[in-house]
N, C-alpha and C positions, 0 to 999 in steps of 0.2 A: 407443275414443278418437274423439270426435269431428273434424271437418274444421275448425275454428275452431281448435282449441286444438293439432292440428299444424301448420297454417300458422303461427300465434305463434310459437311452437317454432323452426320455420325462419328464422325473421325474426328472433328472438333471438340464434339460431345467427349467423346471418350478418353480427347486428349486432357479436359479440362477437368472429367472426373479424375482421372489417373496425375494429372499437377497436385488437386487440394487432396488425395492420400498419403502424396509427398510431403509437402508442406503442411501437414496437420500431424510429425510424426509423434509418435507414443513417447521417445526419448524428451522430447523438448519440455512434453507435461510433467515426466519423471522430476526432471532435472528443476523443473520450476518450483513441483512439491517440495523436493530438500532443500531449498534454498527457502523457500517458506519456515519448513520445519526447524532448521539451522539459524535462521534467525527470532524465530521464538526459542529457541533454545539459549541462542545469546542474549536474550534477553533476560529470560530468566539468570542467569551466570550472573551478570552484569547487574542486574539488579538483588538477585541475593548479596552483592560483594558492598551495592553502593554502603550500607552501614555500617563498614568494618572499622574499628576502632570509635564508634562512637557507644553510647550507653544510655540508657533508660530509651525515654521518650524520642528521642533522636534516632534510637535506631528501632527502634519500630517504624518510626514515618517512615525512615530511609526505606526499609526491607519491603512496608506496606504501597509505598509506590514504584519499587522498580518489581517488583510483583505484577503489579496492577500492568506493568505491559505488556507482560504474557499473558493475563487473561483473560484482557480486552481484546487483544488481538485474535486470542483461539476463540471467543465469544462472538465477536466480528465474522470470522469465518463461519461459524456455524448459522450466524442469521443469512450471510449471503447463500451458503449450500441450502441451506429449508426453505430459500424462497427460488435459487435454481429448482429444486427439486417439486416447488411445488408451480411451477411453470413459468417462473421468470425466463424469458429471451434469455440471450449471449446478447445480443446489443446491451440492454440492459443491464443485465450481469456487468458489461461495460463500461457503464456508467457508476453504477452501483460501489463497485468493490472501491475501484481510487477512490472515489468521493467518501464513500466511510471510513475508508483508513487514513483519508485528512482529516475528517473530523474526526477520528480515533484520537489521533497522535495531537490534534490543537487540542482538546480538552485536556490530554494529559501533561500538555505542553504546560496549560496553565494551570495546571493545579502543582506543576512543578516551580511555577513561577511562585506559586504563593506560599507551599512547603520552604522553598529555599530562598528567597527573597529574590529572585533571581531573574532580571531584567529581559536578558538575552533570551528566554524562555518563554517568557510575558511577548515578545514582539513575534518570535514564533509560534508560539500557537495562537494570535490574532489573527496572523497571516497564513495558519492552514486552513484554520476555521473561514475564514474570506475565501479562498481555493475552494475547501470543500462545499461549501453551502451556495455561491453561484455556477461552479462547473456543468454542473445537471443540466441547467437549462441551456446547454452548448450543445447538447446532443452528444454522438459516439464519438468521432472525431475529433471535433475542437475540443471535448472535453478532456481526449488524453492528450493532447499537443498542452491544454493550461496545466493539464498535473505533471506533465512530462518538463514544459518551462517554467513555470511558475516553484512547483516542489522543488526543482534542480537549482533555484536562484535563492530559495529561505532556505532548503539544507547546504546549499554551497554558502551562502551566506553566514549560514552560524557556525560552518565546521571551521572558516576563516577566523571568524569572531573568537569564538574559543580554542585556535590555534596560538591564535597572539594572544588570548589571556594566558595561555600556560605558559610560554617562553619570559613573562615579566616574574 
């Protein structure tokens, strides 16, 4: 091997370390956390409010399930962080995190279907629960392109569905 073509080598090297300290920067994970944090937070808001003006038993379900989405969700995190921490990959992790929070959000989908009688709720969370229980076996890739298209067609779906329910 000639003296040309290991020096390139190293310089390639050190171009490619110095690319992923760019592109892995600290702001992006910040900014990721609060957007996490901020939406379990509106969750919370949002589901303390779903039972306003209702009384007795109705507003406990209401208050008892829009709870349940912040605490499955911060529950969720926790099991993902204790199996990163206890040596789960970042591929994995990869896999991992979407695919529970489909199944997170279909289970609560349908126990909101069944709380409120509520149809639209009942097809979304068949259809997270479908997303999250076959994604896995996709691997890193194809499994966020199905949560990435798949997620974005059932919440684009029901954000449509229940736009036109409120304007009647």
């Amino acid at each position: 091997m000639n003296e040309k073509t290991s020096g390139d080598a190293r310089e390639m090297l050190d171009l490619i370390d110095g690319q992923q300290r760019r592109v892995a920067p600290v702001p992006a994970g910040t900014v990721f956390g609060a957007l996490i944090v901020g939406s379990i937070v509106a969750s919370g808001v949002i589901g303390s409010r779903i039972g306003r003006g209702l009384r007795g038993q109705s507003q406990f379900s209401g208050a008892v399930y829009g709870i349940s989405w912040t605490l499955c969700s911060v529950a969720f995190a926790l099991l993902g962080i204790g199996l990163v921490s206890q040596g789960m990959s970042g591929d994995l992790a990869g896999v991992f995190f979407p695919s529970a929070y489909a199944l997170m959000c279909g289970t609560l989908y349908l126990a909101g279907a069944a709380l409120y009688h509520d149809r639209l709720q009942l097809a979304l969370g068949i259809a997270l629960l479908a997303i999250g229980g076959v994604a896995p076996f996709l691997g890193l890739g194809p499994n966020l392109l199905l949560m990435a298209i798949g997620g974005g067609v059932v919440y684009g779906t029901g954000a449509i569905v229940t736009a036109r329910s409120v304007r009647r």
